[in-house]
Each structure stands twice: as C-alpha cells, then as structure tokens.
N, C-alpha and C positions, 0 to 999 in steps of 0.2 A: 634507296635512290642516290644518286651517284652526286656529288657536290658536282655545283659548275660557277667559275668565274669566267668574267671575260677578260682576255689577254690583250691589255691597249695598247703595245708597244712593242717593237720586234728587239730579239734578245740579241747580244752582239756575239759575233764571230770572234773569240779568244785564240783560236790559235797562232794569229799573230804576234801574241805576246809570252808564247810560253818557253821561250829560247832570246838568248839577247840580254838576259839580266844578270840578278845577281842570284838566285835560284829560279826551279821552273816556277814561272809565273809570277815572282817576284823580281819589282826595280827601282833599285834604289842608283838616287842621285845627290851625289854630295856638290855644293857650292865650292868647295874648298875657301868657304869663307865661315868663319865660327859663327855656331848658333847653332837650336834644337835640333831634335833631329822629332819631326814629324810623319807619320803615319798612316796612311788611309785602306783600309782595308773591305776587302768585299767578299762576299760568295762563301762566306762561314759556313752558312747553308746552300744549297748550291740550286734550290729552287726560289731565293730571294735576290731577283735580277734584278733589281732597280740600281743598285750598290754596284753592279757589272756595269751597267750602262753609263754611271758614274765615272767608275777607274778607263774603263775602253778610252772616254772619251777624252780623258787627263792624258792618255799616255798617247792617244793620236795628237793631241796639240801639242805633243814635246814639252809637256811642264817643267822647266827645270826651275829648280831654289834659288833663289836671291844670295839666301844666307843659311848656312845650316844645311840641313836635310832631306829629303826627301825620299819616303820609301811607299810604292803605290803596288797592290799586292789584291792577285786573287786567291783563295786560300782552296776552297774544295771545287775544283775545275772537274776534277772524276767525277762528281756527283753531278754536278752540272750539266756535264753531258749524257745524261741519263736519260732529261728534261725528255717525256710525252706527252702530249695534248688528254691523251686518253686516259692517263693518272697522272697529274701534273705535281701531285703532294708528293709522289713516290720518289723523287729525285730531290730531297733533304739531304741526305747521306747516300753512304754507301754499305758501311757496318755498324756506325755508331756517330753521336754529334758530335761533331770535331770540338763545339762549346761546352764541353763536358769532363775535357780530358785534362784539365792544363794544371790539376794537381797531382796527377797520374805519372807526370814525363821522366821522374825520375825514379820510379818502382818496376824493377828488370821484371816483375813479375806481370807486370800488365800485361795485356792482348796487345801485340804488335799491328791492332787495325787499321786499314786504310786509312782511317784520320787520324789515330796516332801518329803514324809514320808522318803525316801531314804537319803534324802538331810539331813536330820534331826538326821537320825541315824550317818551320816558319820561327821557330823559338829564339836563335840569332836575330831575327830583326826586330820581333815583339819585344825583346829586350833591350836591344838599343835603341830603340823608340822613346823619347820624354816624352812624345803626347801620339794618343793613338784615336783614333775615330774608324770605331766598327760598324757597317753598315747592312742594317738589315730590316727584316718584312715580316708582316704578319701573315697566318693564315686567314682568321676571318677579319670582318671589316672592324674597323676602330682607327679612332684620331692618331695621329703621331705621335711617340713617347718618349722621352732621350731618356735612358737609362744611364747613372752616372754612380751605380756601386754605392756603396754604405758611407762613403767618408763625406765632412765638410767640403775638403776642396775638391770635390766630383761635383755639388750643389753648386760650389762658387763658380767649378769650369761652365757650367750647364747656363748658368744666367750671362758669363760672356757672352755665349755662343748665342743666346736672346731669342733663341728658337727650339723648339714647340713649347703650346702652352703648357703644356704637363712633364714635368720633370718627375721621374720615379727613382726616389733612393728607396735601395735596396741590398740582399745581400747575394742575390743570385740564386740559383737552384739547389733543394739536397742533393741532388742528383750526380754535382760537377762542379768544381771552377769555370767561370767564363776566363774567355781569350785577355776583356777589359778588366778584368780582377787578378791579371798574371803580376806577381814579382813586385818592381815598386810601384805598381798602379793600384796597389791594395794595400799598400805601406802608408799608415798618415805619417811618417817622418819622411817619408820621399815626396820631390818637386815633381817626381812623374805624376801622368793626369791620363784617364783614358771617360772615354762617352762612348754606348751605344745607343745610336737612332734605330728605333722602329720607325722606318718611313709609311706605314699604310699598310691596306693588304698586296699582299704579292704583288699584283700583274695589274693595277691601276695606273693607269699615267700619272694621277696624281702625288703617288710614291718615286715616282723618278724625277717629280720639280722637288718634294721634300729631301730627299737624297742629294741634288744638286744644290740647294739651297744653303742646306747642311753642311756642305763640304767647303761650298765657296768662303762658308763663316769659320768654321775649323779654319779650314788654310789661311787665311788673310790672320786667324787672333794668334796663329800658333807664329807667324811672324817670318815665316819661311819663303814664302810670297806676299803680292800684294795685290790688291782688290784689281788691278789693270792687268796681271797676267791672266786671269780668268774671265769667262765669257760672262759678262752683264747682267743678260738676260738669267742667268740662272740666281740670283740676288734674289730674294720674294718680299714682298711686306712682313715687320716684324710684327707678332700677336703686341697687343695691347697691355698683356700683363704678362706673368710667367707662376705658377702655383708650385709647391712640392709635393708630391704625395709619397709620402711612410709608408712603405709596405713594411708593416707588422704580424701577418701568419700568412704562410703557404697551405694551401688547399690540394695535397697530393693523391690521386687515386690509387688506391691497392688495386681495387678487381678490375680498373682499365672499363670500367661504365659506371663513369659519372655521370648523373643528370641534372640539369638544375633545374630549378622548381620555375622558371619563366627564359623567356630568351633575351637575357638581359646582354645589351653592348659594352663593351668596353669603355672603361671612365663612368658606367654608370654609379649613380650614388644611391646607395639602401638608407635612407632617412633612419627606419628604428633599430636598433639593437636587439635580437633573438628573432629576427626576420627570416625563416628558412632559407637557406640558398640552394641547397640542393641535396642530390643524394648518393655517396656510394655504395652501390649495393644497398644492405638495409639499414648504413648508416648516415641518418640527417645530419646535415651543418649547417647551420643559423650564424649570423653578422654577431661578433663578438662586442659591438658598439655601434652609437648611433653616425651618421653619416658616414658610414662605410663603404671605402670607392673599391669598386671592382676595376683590377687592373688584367687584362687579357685575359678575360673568361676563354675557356677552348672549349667552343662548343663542337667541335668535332671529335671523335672520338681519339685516347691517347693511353699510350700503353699504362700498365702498372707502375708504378714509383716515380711518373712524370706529376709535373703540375697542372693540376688543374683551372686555376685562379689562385691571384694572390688578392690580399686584402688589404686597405689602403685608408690610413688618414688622410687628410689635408695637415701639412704641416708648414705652410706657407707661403 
C-alpha cells in the first residue's frame, strides 16, 4: 500500500531566483558594512519544501543585511523539480544525497553526480559562511529536532536559538559528511557554528511556521538583521524548557528490511535496557540502556547502509 500524506501548502515557484545571484540559485548579499557572514539554506533534499517556502519568501521581501552577510541559497532545485503527487518521496535526489557527499569534494576519484557537482558549486559559500542554518523535513511524523553536530558550541548555538524542544547532538551518518559538519563547522577550534532543523514531516503546514520560526531566530542571533526586518508573525512561542539528546549508536540496515518490533514515533523513550527494537533480517537489536530515546525511527523502507534509527540519551 502506497504511503499517503496530505500536502498543506503550495510549493513555490523557484524559477525566479535561479539567475540574478551569485551562483544558480544562490544569493548572497553583503552590507558592506563588517560582521558575519550568515547563511540560510534550503532544498538539501529537494522533496523537503518547507525550507523553500522559507528562502522564496526572504528573497521576495528583498532582505538585505544590516551588517555582514547574507547568503540565501537553494541547494538541489533538480531534485526539486521532479516533485509528483503520485511518488512524492521519489524527488529526494536525483543520484545520490547531496548530505552525504561533503567529504568526498576533494577525491578526483568520486562520481561526478548530480549532487556532487551541486556540492561543488555550493562549497564557496558553505565556506564563507560563519554561521549556517540548514533547513529540512522529515519523512514520517515526529516533533521538531535541531540537529547541532557533536561539538559544545553546536549545543550552546542550539539554546540561543531557544527552539525546538529537542536538541540532538550528534555525529552525523556512516554514510556521509553532512553540509552542517563541512570545514570549520566541525572544527571545535573554529568560531564557525552551523544547526540543522528538522522542521516536521514534509508537507505539514505546521513545518513551514517551525521553518519560519527557526530562521527569524537564526537571523535576528546571527546579528546580520534585526527582529523589525522580518515578518512578525513568523516569531512563534518559545517551548518551556530545551533538553539535549546523545545519540550514542546508529541502527544501520544491511538488507534494506528493517522492522521494528512496534510503531514507535520519533522522541519515543524505551524505559528498559535489552527491550527489542527491531529487526534486520534475522538480526534483533534490543536498547543498549534504560531510557533510551529513539531519534527518527524510519519506518518506511531505506536502502542498505542507510540508518535506520539512532539511539539516544537524555543528556540535558
């Protein structure tokens, strides 16, 4: 039986932005006045619109910088436009996840794939970027999660920013480098800083107020703007508290049919230690400890040597 979501929101029209900058689909704006150079990025995956609807809607109200920088940037727009109702997961990529590649950019021997090439064009500005904000979606449902990479000051960016309540340190995929783990955003001796949001699942409205939410707080702490150049209404109530959650083992499928043993949501907590969680192939995996949070269970099927879940203390 064929997954179905419903799609709450209409996807925006990018062609008007893929000429006019400072690469396709890339644009950056300098203040000519000193300070950061700040980053907002979208469409990493190119069926995770909420992040599009974000950027469209920054670069129709002319945002320019106060002070510093400004680079506003969609990243896999090929992919993007792939987008069918009738497989609507099928337009992720186009040959491989453009979040996979970013320790790859410099080995002649890689695949020249559509997202490498991608990776390539975008790596100028990922790098001149002091602070980056990746924005992206989930497939199935689960709360918002600001991924903020392994280091301290990823945890410390993530409690400026005072949004979502689940903050996941982490170290990324076996798989890949992520885009937020490139160069000094994975250096603890550099002041560069990068967060990925998970705003929701895909094509919920309520992934495009977290998305918006998100960005107005980036942009305003990153100091580049200020809370008056941006629209208002996009400001939300801060959660109450802020937690961090440890991911401590990756759960990767070899045979690409993983099951798990209940339909557990994302953020769920396993109370005991050697609790089944599921199975690949004929091999069980059981919670290595007790209160062990599952972070982005994928209950839909994913290839071999993708993740399946990660596993998660509470660490504060």
């Amino acid at each position: 039986m064929a997954e179905t979501y419903p799609i709450e929101f209409a996807f925006p029209d990018l062609d008007r932005w893929e000429h006019g900058g400072s690469a396709p689909w890339v644009h950056l704006r300098d203040s000519g006045v000193p300070g950061p150079t700040a980053m907002v990025n979208a469409l990493t995956h190119g069926n995770e619109a909420s992040g599009a609807v974000v950027v469209d809607a920054l670069l129709a109200r002319d945002l320019k910088p106060r002070k510093g920088t400004l680079i506003l940037s969609f990243a896999n727009v090929a992919a993007y436009r792939t987008f069918d109702i009738a497989q609507p997961f099928k337009s992720r990529m186009i040959e491989e996840d453009l979040n996979r590649v970013w320790r790859r950019l410099d080995d002649p021997a890689s695949p020249r794939t559509v997202e490498f090439r991608r990776a390539l064009e975008l790596r100028p500005f990922v790098e001149r970027a002091d602070l980056l904000l990746d924005l992206h979606s989930m497939h199935d449902e689960c709360v918002p999660l600001m991924l903020c990479g392994p280091l301290e000051k990823g945890v410390d960016f993530a409690r400026r920013i005072g949004t979502p309540f689940d903050i996941v340190r982490d170290k990324g995929h076996p798989s890949g480098r992520r885009m937020r783990d490139h160069g000094g955003f994975g250096d603890p001796e550099s002041p560069k800083n990068a967060l990925l949001i998970e705003t929701g699942q895909h094509w919920r409205a309520s992934s495009v107020a977290v998305a918006k939410d998100t960005t107005f707080r980036f942009l305003v702490e990153s100091g580049v703007v200020e809370a008056v150049d941006l629209p208002p209404d996009w400001r939300q109530p801060s959660p109450p508290a802020q937690r961090v959650v440890h991911v401590t083992d990756t759960v990767t499928t070899s045979t690409g049919m993983f099951r798990f043993a209940r339909p557990w949501r994302g953020q769920d907590t396993i109370p005991t230690a050697g609790s089944l969680l599921g199975h690949d192939g004929e091999r069980a995996f059981h919670t290595p400890y007790d209160d062990c949070v599952l972070v982005m269970p994928a209950h839909h099927r994913v290839r071999p040597g993708v993740t399946a879940v990660r596993l998660g203390r509470v660490a504060g």
